[in-house]
N, C-alpha and C positions, 0 to 999 in steps of 0.2 A: 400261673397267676402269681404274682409279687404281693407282698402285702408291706402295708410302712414298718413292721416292725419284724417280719416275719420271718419269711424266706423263700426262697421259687420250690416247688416240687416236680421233680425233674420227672423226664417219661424213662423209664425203667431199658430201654437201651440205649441209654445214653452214662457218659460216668463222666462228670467236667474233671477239669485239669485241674485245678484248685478245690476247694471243698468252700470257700469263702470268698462272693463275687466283690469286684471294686465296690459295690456300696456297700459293706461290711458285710452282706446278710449271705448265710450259708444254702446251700440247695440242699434238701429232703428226698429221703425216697433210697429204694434198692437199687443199687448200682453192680451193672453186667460185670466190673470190672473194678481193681482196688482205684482207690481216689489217689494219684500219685501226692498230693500237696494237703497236709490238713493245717491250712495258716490262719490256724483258731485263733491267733492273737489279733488277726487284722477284722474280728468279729466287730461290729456296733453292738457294742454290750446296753442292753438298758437293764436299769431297776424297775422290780416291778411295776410300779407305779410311772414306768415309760419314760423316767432322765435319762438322761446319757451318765455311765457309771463310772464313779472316779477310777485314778492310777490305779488304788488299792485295791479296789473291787474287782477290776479287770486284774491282776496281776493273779490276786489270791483266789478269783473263783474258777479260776481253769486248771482243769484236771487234767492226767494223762499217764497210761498205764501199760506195760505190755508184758507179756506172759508166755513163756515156751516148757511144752509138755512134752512127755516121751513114756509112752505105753510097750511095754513088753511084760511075756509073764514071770521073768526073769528082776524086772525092776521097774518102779515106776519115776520118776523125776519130773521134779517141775522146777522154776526159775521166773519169777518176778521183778521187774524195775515201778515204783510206781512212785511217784512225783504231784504230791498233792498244794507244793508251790508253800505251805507250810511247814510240811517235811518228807524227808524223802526217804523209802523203805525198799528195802532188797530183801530178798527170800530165796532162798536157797534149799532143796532138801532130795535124797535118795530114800525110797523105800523096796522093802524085801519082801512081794506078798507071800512068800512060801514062809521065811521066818519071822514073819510081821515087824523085823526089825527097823527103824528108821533112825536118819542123819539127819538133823535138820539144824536150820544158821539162818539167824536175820542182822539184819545191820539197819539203823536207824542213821540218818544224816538232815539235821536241822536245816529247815530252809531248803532242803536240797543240795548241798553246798558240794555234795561227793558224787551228782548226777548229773546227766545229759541224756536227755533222749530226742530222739529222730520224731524231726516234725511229718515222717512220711512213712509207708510200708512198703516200699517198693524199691527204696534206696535211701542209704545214710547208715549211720551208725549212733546205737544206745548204751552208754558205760557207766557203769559204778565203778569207782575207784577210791579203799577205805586202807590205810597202811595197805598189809599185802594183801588184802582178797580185790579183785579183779576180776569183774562180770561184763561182757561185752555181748550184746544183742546187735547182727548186721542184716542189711538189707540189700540186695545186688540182683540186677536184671542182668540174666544170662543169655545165649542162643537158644537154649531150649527151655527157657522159663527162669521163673522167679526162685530166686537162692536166698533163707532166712539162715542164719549161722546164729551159735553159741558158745560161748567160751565160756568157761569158769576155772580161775584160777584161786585156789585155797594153799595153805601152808602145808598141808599135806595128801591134797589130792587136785588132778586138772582134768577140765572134760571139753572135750573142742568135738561139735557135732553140727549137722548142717540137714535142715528140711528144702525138698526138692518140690515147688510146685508145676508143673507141667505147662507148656504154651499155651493148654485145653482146661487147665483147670478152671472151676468156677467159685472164688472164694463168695461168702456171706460179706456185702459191703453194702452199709447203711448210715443214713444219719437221720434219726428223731430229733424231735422237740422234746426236751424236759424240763414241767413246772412252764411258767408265761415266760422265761427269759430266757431258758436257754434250748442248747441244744447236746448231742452227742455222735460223734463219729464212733462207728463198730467194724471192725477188720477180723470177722474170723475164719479159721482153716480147722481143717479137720481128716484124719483119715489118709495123710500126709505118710509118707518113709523119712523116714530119718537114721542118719549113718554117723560113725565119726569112732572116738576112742574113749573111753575113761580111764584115766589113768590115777594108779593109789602106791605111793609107794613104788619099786619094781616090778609090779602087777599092773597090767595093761589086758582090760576089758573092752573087745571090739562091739558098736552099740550096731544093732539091726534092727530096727522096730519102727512104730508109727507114733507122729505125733499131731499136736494141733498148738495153732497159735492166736495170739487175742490180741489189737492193737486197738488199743481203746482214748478219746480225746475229747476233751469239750469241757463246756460250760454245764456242769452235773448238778442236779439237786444238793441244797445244803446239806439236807439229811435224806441217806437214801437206803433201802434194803433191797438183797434180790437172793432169788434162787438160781444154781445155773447147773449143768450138768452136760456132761461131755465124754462121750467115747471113740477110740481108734483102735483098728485092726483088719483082718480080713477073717470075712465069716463068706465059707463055699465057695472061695475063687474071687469073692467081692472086695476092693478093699473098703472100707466101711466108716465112717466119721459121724458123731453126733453133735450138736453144740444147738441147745435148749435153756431159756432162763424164764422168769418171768420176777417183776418189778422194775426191770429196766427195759429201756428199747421198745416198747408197745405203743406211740405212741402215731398211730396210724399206721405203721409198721411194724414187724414183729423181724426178729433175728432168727428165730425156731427151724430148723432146716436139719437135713442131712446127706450127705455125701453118698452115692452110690462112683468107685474109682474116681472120675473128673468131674460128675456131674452133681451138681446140688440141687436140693428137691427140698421146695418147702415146708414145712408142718403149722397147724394152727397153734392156738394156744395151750398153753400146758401147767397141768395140775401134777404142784407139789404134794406128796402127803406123806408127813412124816414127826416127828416128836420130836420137836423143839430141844424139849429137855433129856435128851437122848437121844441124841444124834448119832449112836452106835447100833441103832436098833434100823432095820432095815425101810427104808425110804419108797415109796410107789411113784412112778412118775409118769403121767402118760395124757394125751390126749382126749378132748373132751370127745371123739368122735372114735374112739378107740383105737386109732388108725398106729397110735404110738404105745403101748404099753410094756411097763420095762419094772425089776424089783432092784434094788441097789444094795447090795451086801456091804458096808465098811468093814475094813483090815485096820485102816491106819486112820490119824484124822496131823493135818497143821495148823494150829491156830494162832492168830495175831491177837491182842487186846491191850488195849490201850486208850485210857480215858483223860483227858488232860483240861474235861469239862468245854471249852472251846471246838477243841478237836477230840474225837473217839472212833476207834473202831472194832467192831466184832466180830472177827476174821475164822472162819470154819470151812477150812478145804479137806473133804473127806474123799479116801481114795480106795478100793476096793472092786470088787464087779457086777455086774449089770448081765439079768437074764430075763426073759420075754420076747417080745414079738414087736417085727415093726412093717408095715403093709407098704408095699414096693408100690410104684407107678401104673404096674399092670395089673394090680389088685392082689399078687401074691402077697404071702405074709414070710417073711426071714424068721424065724427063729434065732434067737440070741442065747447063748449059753457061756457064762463064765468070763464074758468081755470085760477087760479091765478099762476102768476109767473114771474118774472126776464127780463130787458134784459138793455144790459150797453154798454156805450161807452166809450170810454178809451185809453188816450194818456199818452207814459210815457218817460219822459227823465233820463236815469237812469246808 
């Protein structure tokens, strides 16, 4: 059903080729398959109040953001481009859970003026490029699946790694409503292998582990918070992926799922609980039905902060592991113990 301002809600085996139909308006709903095109620009933006929204308003209210993780017990890393069309921020950082040491680097670039990112998940390419550091995010359809690659190159260290999605995999593909006007595209993976090299100096570190990636776009809340949490690995022969948030994406729709190897299985809604003002202190997180309960240890935390009154944001990605229980499809329960992985808090004025 179409609505004058709205958007179609698609039947759940279906995934359209674009994310935004000729008459501006986006299609809703969980999709079997990534959306190859997300041509957010070609949105009929209204203000709330239902006019058609000028240059400005279209130009400056669409967001876009994408995210590659790499879980091992050896290291964890993560890697952000996000382009909030005001300004554009890169994040960068290596952690050590055994010597809780971390590397962390951000870059800030006005306007965006040092980015590019891929209107698609599926193919194109995403780069920051600031003097010499060098961040490239790719997207390539292979014979035997979907290939996400990472580069990062720094003045004294390079890391080129690549996640392998399978012909069979099933990623998390959504797009809600947020607030009367807009909307949000959500691409997430999880429980992925990921390979490559890190290189430091003449020291060459070969990467074997799992990762999970976020490919996120749309017309977002002005001001918005969420919680999110996420883990990959293999527990008993399984490989295993989590990706849970709540404040964003619930909007008919929930993103909450997890990977069992290829297949994604989805979970209800989920309760955060945890001390704001101590964010080092261990986190519960689990399902109103029980079906998900997990405790979340931090080692390490990366935070952004930045208030400039117009624009802000309160950026808290804590990294550490995850033990509890999570109830399989057949009613078994997994047992979790010492899983490394993700979970973040996050305010954005924007």
């Amino acid at each position: 059903m179409w609505g004058p301002t709205i958007g179609k809600i698609m039947n759940t085996n279906h995934t359209p080729t674009q994310l935004v139909g000729p008459n501006g308006l986006p299609s809703f709903g969980i999709f079997p398959h990534s959306v190859a095109q997300i041509n957010g620009r070609d949105t009929d933006y209204r203000t709330p109040m239902g006019a058609k929204a000028n240059k400005l308003a279209r130009h400056f209210h669409y967001k876009q953001f994408q995210y590659f993780g790499v879980i091992h017990d050896d290291y964890l890393i993560g890697c952000a481009l996000a382009h909030t069309a005001w300004l554009g921020v890169a994040f960068f950082y290596i952690f050590d859970p055994k010597t809780q040491q971390l590397e962390s680097y951000t870059w800030r670039s006005p306007l965006g003026l040092h980015m590019q990112l891929s209107n698609s998940p599926v193919q194109g390419c995403s780069h920051f490029k600031q003097g010499p550091v060098h961040i490239e995010m790719g997207y390539r359809q292979r014979q035997q699946g979907l290939e996400k690659s990472l580069s990062v190159t720094l003045p004294h260290l390079s890391l080129d790694i690549s996640m392998q999605e399978s012909s069979t995999y099933e990623p998390m593909s959504l797009c809600t409503r947020t607030g009367i006007n807009g909307w949000v595209y959500a691409n997430k993976v999880a429980g992925t292998p990921v390979v490559g090299v890190l290189r430091r100096g003449n020291q060459n570190t070969d990467i074997r582990a799992f990762g999970h990636h976020d490919f996120s776009a749309g017309y977002m809340r002005r001001q918005t918070f969420w919680n999110w949490a996420c883990f990959s690995g293999e527990v008993k022969g399984l490989r295993l992926g989590l990706n849970v948030s709540c404040g964003v994406n619930e909007t008919s729709f929930s993103e909450n799922c997890f990977w069992l190897d290829d297949a994604c299985v989805p979970l209800g809604p989920i309760v955060f609980d945890y001390q704001r003002h101590n964010l080092e202190a261990p986190w519960q997180i689990s399902t109103h039905d029980n079906s998900l309960m997990l405790t979340f240890h931090p080692l390490g935390k990366h935070t952004e902060r930045l208030n400039l009154g117009l624009f802000a944001s309160n950026f808290n990605q804590m990294f550490g592991y995850f033990s509890g229980h999570l109830t399989l499809p057949d009613g078994n329960k997994l047992s979790i113990e010492r899983l490394h992985g993700f979970v973040e808090e996050q305010y954005a004025k924007w």
